[in-house]
C-alpha positions as CSV (number, residue, x, y, z in Angstrom):
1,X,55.0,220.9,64.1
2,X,52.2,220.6,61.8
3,X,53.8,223.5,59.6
4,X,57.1,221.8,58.8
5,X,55.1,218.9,56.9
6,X,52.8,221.7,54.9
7,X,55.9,221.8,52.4
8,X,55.6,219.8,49.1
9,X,59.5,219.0,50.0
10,X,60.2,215.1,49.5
11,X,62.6,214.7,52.3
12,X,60.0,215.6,54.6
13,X,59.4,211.5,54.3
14,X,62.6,211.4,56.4
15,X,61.4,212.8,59.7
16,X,58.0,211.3,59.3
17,X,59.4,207.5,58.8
18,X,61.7,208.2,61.7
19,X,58.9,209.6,64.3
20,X,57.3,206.1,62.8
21,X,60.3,204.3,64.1
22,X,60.5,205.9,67.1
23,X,57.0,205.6,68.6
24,X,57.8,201.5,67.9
25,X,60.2,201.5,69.7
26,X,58.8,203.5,72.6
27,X,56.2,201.1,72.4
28,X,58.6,198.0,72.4
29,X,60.2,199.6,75.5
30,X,57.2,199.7,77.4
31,X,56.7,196.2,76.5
32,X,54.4,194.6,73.3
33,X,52.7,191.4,74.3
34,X,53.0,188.6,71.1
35,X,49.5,188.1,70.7
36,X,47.8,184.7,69.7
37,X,47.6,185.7,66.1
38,X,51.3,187.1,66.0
39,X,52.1,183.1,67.5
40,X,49.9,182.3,65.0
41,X,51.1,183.6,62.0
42,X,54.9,182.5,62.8
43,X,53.9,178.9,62.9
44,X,52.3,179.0,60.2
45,X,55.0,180.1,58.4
46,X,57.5,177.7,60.4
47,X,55.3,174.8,58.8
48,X,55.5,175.7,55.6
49,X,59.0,175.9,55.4
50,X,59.2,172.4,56.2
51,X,57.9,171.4,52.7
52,X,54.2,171.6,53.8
53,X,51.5,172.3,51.3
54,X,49.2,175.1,52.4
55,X,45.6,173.6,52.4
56,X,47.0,170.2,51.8
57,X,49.8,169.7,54.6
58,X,48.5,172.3,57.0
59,X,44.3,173.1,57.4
60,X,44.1,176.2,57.6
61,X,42.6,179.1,56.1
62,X,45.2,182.0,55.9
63,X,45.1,184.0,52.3
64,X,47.8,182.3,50.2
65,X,49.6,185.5,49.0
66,X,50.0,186.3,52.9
67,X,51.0,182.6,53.4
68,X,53.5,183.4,50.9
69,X,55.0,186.2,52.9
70,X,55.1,183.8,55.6
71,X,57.0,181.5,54.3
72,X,59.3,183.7,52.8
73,X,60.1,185.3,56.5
74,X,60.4,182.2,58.1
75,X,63.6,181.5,56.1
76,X,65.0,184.1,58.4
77,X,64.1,182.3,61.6
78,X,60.8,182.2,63.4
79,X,61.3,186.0,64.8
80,X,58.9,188.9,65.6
81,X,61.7,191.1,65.3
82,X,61.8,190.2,61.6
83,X,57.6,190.5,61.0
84,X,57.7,193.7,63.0
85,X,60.6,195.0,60.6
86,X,58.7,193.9,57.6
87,X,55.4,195.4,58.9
88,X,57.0,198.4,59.5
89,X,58.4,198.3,55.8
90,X,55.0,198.0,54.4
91,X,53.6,201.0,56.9
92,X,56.3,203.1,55.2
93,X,55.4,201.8,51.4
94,X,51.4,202.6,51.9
95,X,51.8,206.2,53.4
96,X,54.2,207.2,50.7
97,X,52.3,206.3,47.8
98,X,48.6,206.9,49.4
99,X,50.1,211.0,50.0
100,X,52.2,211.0,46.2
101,X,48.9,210.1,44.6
102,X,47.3,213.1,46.4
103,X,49.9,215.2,45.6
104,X,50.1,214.5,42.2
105,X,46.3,214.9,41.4
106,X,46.0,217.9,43.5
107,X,43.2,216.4,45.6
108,X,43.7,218.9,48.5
109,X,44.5,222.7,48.3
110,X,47.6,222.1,49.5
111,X,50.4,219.8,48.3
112,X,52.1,218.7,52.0
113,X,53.2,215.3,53.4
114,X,50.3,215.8,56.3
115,X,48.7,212.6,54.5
116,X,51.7,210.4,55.2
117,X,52.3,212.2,58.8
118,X,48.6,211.4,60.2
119,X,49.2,207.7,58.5
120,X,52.0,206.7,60.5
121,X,50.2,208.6,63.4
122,X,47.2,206.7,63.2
123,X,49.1,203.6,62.8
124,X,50.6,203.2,66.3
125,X,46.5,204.0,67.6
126,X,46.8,200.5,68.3
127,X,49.6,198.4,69.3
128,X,48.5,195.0,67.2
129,X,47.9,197.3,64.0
130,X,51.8,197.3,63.1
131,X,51.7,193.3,63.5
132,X,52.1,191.6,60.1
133,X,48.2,190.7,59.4
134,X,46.9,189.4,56.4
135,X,45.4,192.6,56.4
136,X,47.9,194.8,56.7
137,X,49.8,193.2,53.9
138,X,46.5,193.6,51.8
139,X,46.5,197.2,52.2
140,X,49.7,197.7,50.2
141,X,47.5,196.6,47.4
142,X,44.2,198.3,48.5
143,X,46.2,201.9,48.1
144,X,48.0,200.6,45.0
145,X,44.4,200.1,43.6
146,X,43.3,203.4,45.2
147,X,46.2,205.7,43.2
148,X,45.2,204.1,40.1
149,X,41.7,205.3,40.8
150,X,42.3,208.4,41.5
151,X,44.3,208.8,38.2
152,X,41.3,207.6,36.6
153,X,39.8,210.1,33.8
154,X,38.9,210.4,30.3
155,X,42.0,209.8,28.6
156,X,43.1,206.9,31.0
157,X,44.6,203.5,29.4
158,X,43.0,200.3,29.4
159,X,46.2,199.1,31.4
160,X,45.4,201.2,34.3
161,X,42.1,199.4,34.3
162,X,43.6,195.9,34.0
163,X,45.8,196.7,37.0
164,X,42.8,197.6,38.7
165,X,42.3,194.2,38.6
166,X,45.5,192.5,39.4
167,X,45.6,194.6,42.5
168,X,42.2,193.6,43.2
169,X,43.1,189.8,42.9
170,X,45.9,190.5,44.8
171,X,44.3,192.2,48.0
172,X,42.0,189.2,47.8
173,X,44.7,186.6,48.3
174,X,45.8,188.5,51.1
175,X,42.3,188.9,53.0
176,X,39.0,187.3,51.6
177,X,36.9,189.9,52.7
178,X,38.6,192.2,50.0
179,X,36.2,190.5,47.6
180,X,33.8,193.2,48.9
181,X,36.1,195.7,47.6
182,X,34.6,195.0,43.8
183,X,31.6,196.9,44.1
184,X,33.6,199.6,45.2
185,X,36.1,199.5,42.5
186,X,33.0,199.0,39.7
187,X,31.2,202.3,41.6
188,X,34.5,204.2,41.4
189,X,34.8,203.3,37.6
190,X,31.9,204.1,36.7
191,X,31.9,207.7,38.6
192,X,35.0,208.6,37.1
193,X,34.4,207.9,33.4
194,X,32.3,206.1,31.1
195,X,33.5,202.4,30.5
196,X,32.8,200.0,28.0
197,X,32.0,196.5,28.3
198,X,35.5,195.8,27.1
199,X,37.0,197.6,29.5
200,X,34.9,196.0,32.2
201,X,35.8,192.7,30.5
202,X,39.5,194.1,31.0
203,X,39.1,194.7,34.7
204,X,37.6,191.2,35.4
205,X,40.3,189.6,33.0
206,X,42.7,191.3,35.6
207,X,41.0,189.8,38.4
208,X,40.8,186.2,37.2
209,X,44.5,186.1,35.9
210,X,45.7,187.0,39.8
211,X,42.9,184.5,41.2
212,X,43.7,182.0,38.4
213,X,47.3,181.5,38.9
214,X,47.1,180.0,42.0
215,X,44.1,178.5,41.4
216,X,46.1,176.9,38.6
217,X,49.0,175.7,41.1
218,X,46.5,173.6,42.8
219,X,45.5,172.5,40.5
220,X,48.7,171.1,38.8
221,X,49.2,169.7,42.0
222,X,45.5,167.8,42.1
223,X,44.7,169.7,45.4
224,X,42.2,172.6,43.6
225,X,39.5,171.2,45.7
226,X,41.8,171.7,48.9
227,X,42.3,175.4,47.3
228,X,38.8,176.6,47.0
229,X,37.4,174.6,50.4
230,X,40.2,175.6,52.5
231,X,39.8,179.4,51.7
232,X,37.5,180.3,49.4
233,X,34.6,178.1,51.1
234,X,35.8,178.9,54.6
235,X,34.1,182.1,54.8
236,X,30.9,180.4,55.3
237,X,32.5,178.3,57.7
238,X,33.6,180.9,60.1
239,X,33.6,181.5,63.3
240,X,32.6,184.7,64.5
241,X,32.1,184.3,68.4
242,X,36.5,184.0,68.0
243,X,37.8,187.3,70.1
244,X,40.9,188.4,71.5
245,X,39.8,191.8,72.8
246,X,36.9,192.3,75.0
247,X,33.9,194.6,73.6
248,X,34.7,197.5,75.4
249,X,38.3,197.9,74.5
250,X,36.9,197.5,71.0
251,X,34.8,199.7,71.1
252,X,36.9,202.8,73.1
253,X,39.0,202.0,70.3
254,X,36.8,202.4,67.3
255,X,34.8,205.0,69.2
256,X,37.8,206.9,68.8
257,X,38.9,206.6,65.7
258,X,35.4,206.9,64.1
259,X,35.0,210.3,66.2
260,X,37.5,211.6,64.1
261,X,36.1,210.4,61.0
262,X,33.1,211.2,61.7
263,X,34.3,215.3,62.7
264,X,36.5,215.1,59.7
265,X,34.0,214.4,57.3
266,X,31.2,217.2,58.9
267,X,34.0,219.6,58.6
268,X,35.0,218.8,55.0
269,X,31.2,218.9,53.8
270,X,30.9,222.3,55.6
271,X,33.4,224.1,53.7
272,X,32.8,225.0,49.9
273,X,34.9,225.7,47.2
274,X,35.9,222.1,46.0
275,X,36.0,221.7,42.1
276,X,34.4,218.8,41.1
277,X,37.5,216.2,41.0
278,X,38.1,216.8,44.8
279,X,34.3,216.1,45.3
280,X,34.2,212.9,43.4
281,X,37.1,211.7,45.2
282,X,35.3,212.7,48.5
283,X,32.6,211.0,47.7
284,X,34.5,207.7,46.5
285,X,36.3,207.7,50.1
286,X,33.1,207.3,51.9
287,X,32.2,204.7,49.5
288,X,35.5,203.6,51.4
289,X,34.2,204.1,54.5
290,X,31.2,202.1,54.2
291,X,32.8,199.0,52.1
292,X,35.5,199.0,54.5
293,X,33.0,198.6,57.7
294,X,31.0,195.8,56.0
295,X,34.4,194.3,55.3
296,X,35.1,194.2,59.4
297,X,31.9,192.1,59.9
298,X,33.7,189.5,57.8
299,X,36.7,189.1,59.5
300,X,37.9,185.7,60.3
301,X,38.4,187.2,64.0
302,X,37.7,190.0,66.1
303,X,41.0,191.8,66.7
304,X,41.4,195.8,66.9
305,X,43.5,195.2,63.7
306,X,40.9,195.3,61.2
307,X,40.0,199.5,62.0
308,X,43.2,200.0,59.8
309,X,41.2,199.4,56.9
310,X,39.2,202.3,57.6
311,X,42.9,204.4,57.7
312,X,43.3,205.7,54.1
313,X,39.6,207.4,54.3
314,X,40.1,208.8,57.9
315,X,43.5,210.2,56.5
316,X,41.8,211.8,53.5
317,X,39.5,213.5,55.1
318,X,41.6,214.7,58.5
319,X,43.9,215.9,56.0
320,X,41.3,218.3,54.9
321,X,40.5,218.7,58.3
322,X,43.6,220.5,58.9
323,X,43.8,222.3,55.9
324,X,41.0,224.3,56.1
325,X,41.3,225.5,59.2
326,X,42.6,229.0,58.4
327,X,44.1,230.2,61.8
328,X,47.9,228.5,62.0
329,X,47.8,228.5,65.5
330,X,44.6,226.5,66.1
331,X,45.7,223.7,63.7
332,X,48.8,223.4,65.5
333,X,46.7,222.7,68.7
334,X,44.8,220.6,67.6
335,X,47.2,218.4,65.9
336,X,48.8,217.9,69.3
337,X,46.0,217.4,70.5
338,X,45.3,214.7,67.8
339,X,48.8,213.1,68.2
340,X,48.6,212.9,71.7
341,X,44.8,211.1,72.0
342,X,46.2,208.9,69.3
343,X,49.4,207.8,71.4
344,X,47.7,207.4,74.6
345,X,45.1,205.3,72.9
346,X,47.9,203.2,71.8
347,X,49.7,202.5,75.4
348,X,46.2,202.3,76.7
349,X,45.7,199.2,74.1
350,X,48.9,197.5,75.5
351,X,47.7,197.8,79.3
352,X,44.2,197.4,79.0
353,X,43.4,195.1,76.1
354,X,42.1,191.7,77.8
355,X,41.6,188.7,76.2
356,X,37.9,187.0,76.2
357,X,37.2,183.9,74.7
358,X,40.7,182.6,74.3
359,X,41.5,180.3,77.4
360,X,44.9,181.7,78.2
361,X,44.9,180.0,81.5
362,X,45.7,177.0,80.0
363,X,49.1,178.8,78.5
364,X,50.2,180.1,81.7
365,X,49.6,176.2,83.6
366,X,51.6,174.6,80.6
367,X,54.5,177.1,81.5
368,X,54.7,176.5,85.1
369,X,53.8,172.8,85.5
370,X,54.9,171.1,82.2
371,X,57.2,173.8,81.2
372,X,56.7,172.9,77.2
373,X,59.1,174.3,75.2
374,X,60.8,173.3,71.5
375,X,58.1,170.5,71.6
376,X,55.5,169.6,68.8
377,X,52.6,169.9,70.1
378,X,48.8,170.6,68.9
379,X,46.1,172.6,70.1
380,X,42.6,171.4,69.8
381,X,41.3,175.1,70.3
382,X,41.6,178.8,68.6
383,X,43.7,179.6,71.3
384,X,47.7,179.9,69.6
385,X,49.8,181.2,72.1
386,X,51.0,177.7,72.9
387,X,52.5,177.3,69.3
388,X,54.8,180.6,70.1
389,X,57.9,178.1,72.1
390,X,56.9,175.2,69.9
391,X,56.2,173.9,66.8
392,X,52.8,172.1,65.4
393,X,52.3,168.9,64.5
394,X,49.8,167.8,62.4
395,X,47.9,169.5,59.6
396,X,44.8,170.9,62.3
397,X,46.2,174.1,62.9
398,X,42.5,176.0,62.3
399,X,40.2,174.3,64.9
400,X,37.5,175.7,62.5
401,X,38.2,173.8,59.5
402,X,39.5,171.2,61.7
403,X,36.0,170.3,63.0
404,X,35.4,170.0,59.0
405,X,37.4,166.9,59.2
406,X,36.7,165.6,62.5
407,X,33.1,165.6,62.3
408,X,32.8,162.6,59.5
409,X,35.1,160.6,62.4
410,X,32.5,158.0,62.1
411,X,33.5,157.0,58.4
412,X,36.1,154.2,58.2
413,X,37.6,156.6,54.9
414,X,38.0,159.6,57.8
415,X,38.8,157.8,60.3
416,X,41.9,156.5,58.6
417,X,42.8,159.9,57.3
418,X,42.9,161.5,61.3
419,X,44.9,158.4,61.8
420,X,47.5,158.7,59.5
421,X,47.9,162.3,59.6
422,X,48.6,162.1,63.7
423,X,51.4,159.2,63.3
424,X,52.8,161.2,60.7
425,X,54.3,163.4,63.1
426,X,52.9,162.6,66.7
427,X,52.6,165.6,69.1
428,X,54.7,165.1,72.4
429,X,51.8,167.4,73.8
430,X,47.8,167.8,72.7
431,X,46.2,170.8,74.7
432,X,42.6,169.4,74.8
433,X,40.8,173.2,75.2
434,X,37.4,172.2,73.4
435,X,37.6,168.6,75.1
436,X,37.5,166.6,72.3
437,X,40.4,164.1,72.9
438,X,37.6,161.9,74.0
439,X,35.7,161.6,71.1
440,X,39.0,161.3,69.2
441,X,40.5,158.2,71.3
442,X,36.6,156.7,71.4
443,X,37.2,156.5,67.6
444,X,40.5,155.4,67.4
445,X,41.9,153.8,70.5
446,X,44.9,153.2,69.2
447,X,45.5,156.6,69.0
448,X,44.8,156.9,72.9
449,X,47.0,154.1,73.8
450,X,49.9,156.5,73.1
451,X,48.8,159.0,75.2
452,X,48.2,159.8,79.0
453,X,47.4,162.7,81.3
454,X,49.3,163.6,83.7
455,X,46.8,166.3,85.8
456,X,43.4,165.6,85.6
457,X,43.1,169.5,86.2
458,X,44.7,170.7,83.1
459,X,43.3,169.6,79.4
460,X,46.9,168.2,78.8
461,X,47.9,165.1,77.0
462,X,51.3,164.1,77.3
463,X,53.0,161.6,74.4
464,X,53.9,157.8,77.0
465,X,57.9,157.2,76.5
């Protein structure tokens, strides 16, 4: 099999997008959970299209170029079917473009479409990797930035610097801890020619202009301070102890995947003959490799999603993996071998990943007992499954940046704020999971007065007639 994709033949992207669609829906068959974030994700975007602000109407701290894409879905309905689709569509987009930038600079001894084969591969490793994430959509921009990299050299424009820059601003809008990424990108430049201060000027100028456009919005609307505390200040406001996979699914997970890496690497570095272009770009892809682990540690939450940014480097370097293993045969094995440790690790994600910290009990007791459905309701809690059959009400749909507000309750300014923003739009339900809807009705009673609780055994509020 691995033969037929060894052949610099463009239409070999045909069979390799439709084994892509295929393993989704052989997972689909077997049946794919909608996780918290997915539920997450689609109200989000549901709210916006109601005319909401994001930062201003709705506290939360999603990237604003993936709030974007939100929004824009959401016009087509609050479906999975169409993020999945659209998740799918950027899968496609980031393998072709990551394997025509090493086909066109010759970076491996072959020119094949193995690179975009093993990227749709790895892709399905997981079943939450093909949900529409922040940063998934960021990695469009990642490889976008990568190609122009690679095509780096002496003789180089200073626009391919510049849209270094604009796809840097842009991954950043679509997951903060892509800011990392600019040590790697000013490594990279500087390993692959020498640059002026001009043209580092350039680069930055690149980075502000993406950065400063819709830091400019907010501001035209007076809400810039909304703009940069909402997201950009958020990452020191984050909460880490957030999980929706248990630490040993994780880990069997990245074990993996890092196992691969980590024999890919040790069997590129073994072989000799590389001229001194493939080296460099060897050498910036474990740069990658350790930018893009840092990265991880700055997640907003701890979901197997974020090994995908670890894909383009464990690509490069299996793709070499295979290639210079000499004996046809063997490769073939162990490419089977490859695809089918890959594909059992992503069935055994949809049967054995658990949730931890996330009090899905509460979920399943709504369902049978209150039976909530096409009801606003709001969450006091990081759990979002609740949101998936209703809508939110009320701007505190981060419990994080939430507690921001809540905590100055004992101000008469704040206190009137809280106020205002719940009669706004009144919830029909509150799912009290951090048991706070004392301290809330302490400080405003009249806020309690509208409210009662039906079970004393379940953290449920329920809106009096």
């Amino acid at each position: 099999m691995l033969n037929l994709f060894r052949i610099n033949d463009p239409f070999r992207l045909v069979p390799i997008f439709l084994l892509l669609l295929l393993l989704r829906v052989g997972f689909i068959s077997v049946g794919v959970p909608v996780t918290a974030l997915e539920a997450y994700w689609l109200t989000l975007g549901e709210k916006l299209n109601t005319g909401a602000v994001m930062y201003i109407d709705i506290w939360d701290n999603t990237p604003p170029f993936a709030a974007l894409v939100y929004w824009f879905l959401a016009k087509f309905g609050k479906s999975l079917t169409i993020h999945h689709s659209f998740a799918l569509l950027l899968v496609m987009i980031q393998a072709y473009v990551f394997n025509a930038v090493l086909l066109r600079k010759n970076i491996h001894r072959e020119k094949s479409y193995i690179p975009a084969l093993l990227y749709v591969l790895l892709m399905v490793a997981c079943f939450d990797f093909l949900t529409l994430s922040p940063l998934l959509i960021s990695m469009t921009f990642l490889v976008l930035l990568l190609r122009n990299i690679f095509w780096l050299n002496e003789g180089a424009k200073d626009e391919d610097i510049f849209s270094i820059g604009i796809y840097l601003g842009l991954a950043i809008l679509s997951h903060l801890p892509n800011w990392l990424f600019i040590f790697f990108v000013l490594l990279c430049i500087t390993f692959f020619r020498t640059v002026s201060l001009r043209q580092y000027l350039l680069l930055l100028y690149g980075l502000v202009l993406t950065v400063g456009a819709v830091a400019l919005f907010y501001g035209w609307v007076n809400s810039f301070e909304a703009f940069f505390s909402n997201y950009f200040f958020s990452f020191f406001s984050l909460n880490f102890t957030v999980s929706y996979v248990s630490i040993q699914s994780f880990s069997a997970i990245f074990g993996v995947l890092f196992f691969f890496l980590l024999l890919s690497i040790i069997k590129t570095y073994t072989e000799r003959g590389f001229i001194n272009y493939q080296s460099l770009c060897q050498l910036i892809m474990i740069l990658w490799v350790i930018v893009g682990i840092i990265s991880m540690f700055f997640g907003q939450r701890f979901a197997p999603l974020q090994f995908i940014i670890l894909l383009p480097s464990l690509v490069f370097f299996m793709t070499f993996f295979f290639l210079i293993i000499k004996r046809a045969w063997l490769s073939e094995i162990l490419f089977l071998l490859t695809w089918g440790i890959v594909i059992g690790l992503g069935y055994y994600s949809l049967h054995y990943l658990r949730p931890m910290d996330i009090n899905y009990v509460t979920t399943n007791a709504l369902k049978d007992s209150y039976a909530i459905k096409n009801k606003k309701i709001l969450v006091l809690g990081d759990n979002f499954l609740p949101y998936y059959m209703n809508t939110i009400a009320t701007p505190y749909l981060n419990w994080t940046l939430s507690q921001e507000h809540f905590k100055y309750l004992n101000t008469y300014k704040t206190t009137i704020e809280v106020y205002n923003n719940f009669t706004k739009e009144l919830p029909d339900f509150i799912i009290d999971e951090k048991n706070f809807m004392p301290t809330l009705t302490n400080r405003i009673p009249m806020l309690g007065n509208l409210y009662e609780k039906p079970d004393k055994n379940l953290p449920v509020f329920r809106r009096k007639k």
